[in-house]
N, C-alpha and C positions, 0 to 999 in steps of 0.2 A: 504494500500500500504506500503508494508513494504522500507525500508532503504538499499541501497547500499550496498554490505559488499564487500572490496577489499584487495586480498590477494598475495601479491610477494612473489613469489618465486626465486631471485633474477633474476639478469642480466634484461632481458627484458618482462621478463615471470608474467603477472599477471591473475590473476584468478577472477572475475569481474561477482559478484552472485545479483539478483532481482527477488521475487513474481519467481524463482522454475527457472529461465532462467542463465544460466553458459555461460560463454564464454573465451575462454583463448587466449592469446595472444603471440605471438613469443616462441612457447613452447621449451624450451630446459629442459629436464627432466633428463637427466643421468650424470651421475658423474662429466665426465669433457665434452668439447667441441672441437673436435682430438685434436689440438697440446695446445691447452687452458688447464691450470687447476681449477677446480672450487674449489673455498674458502666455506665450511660450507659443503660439503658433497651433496648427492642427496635430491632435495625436496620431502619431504611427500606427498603421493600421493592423495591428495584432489581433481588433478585435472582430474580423471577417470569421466565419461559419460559426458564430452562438450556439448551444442549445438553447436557450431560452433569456428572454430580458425581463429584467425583476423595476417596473416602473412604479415609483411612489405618487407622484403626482402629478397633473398636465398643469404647472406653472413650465415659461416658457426654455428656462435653466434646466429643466429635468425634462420634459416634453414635447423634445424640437422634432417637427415631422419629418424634417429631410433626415433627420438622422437617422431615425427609425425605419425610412425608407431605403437606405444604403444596408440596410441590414438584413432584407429582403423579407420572404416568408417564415420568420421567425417567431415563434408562441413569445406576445409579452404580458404577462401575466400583473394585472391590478385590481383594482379595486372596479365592480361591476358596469356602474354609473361610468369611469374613466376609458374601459373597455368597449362600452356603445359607443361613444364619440368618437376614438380613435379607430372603430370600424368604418366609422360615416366615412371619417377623413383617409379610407385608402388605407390603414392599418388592418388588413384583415387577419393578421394573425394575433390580432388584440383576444384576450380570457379574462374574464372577470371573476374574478375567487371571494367567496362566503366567508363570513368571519372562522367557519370551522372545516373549509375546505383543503384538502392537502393533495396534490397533483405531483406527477413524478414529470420529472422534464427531460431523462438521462436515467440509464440502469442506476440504483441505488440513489440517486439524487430527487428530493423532495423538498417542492415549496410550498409555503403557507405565510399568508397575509400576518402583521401585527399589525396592534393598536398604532396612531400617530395622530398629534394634534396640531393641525397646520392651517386654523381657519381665522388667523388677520386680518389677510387681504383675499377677500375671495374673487374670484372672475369673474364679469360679468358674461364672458361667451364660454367658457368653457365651466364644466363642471368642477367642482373645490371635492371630493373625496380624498382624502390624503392616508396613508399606510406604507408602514416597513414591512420588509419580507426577513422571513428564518429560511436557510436553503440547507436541508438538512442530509448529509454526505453520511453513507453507510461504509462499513468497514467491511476488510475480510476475517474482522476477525474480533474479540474484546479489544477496546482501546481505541482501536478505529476510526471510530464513529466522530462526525464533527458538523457542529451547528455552528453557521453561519449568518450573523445578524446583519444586516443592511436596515440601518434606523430610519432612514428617510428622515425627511423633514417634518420637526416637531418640537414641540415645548415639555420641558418636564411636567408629567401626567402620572397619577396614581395608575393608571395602567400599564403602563413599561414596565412594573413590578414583576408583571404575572409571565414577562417573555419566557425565562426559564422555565414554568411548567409546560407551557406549550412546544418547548424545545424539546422538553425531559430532560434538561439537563444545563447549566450556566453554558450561556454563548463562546464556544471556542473563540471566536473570531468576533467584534464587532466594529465594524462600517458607520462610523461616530461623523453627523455633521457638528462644526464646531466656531463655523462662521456665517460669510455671506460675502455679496460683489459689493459692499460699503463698511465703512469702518463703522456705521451702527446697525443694530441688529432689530427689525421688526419683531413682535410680537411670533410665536409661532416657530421659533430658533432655538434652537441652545447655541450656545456662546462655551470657552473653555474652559470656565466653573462651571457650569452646567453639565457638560458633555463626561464633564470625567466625576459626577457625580452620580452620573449615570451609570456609567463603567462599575461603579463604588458597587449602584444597587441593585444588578443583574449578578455582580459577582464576572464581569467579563474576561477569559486569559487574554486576548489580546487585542488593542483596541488602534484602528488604523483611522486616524483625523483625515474625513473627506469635508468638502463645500466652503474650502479656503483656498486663501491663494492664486485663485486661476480668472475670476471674470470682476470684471470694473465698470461703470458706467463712464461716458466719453467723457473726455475732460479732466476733472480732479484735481485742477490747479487747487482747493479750497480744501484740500483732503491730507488729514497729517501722513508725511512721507512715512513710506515702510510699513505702512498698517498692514498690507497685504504680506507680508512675512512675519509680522507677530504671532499670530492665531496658534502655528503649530507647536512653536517655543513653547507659549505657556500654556496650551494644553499635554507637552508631556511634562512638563511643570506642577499641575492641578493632578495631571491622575497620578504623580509621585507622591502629594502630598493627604490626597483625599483616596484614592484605590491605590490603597501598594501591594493589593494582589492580581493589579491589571499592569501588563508593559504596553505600554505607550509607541507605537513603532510610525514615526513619521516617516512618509514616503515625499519625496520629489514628483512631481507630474511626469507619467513617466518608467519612474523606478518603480521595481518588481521586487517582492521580496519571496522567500521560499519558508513556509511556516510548517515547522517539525509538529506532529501528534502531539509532542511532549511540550508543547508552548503554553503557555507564556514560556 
């Protein structure tokens, strides 16, 4: 049974490989995101033939249609309501998942929807359902076995508590947002006390800071320099200080790392 290998492509976009099984998450693939511009150019295209894409919600940061169209007939698995829409829109391999639905995407590979509360700023044209995914990897054997959390976009909520029983088990891995494309954070975020308070209360081994660093709105002459490289500093800062039984593994947009069974 070979090891995790986990690859951001910034913002919220990771690439999340096992024993030949791919699954990408909130794909935003091209240059910028409409009015958004992206920092570091487009990602390398590693993330061609999916099994499946794990979508939290149709804001435009996480549900760009060309992206999803580059990615062809591929299951993306959300929330029901976000599922209709993005079938309207030419997504036909959109799935909408029930709060207690669990679907295999890949031999031994299963997803299921979490809680998430992301209702701010809601759309007026598109649907506002928001939800994280657990993508739960079977083993050959005891030990094995590993749950994968993708938080999606959210506010600390008395339901993030319950993610470990729906896993059966503390999140091997968690997919922690911990910023945004401005140096202040809407309603509907964690931020990096937040995020690694989170980590605290899942009990997570290893928690990889996504939804920093990568998108900006134009301009920013008004904007204190460097914000966009703080975020991941002090989030593995906070989960040292608040989870010291989560490691903190910041990645570069980009950078891949290979996560042993035995991680944290």
């Amino acid at each position: 049974m070979s090891d995790l290998r986990v690859t951001w492509l910034g913002h919220s976009t990771v690439l999340l490989e096992r024993d030949g099984v791919r699954v990408l998450t909130d794909p935003l693939l091209h240059r910028h995101a409409g009015v958004l511009r992206r920092r570091g150019g487009r990602p390398a295209e590693v993330w061609r033939d999916v099994d499946a894409v794990l979508l939290s919600h149709l804001h435009h940061d996480h549900a760009e249609l060309g992206s999803l169209r580059l990615l062809g007939d591929v299951p993306v698995l959300t929330a029901p309501a976000n599922a209709r829409w993005l079938r309207a829109h030419g997504i036909a391999g959109a799935r909408g998942l029930g709060p207690d639905d669990v679907v295999e995407v890949a031999p031994g590979a299963r997803v299921r929807l979490t809680p998430a509360v992301h209702g701010h700023r809601p759309m007026p044209h598109r649907p506002n359902a928001a939800n994280g995914h657990l993508l739960l990897l079977d083993g050959a054997g005891a030990g094995d076995e590993l749950a994968v959390w993708a938080v999606g976009d959210t506010e600390l909520a008395p339901a993030l508590a319950g993610v470990p029983e729906l896993a059966g088990r503390a999140p091997d891995v968690a997919l922690v947002p911990i910023a945004g494309w401005g140096p202040r954070l809407s309603g509907g975020h964690l931020g990096p006390l937040q995020a690694a308070e989170l980590c605290a209360v899942v009990g997570a081994g290893t928690a990889v800071p996504v939804h920093w660093g990568t998108l900006h709105a134009p301009g920013g002459r008004h904007v204190p320099p460097g914000w966009m490289d703080r975020p991941g500093a002090l989030f593995a800062h906070e989960v040292a200080r608040r989870a010291p039984g989560t490691r903190a593994l910041v990645l570069a947009p980009g950078e891949s790392a290979e996560l042993p069974r035995s991680a944290p």
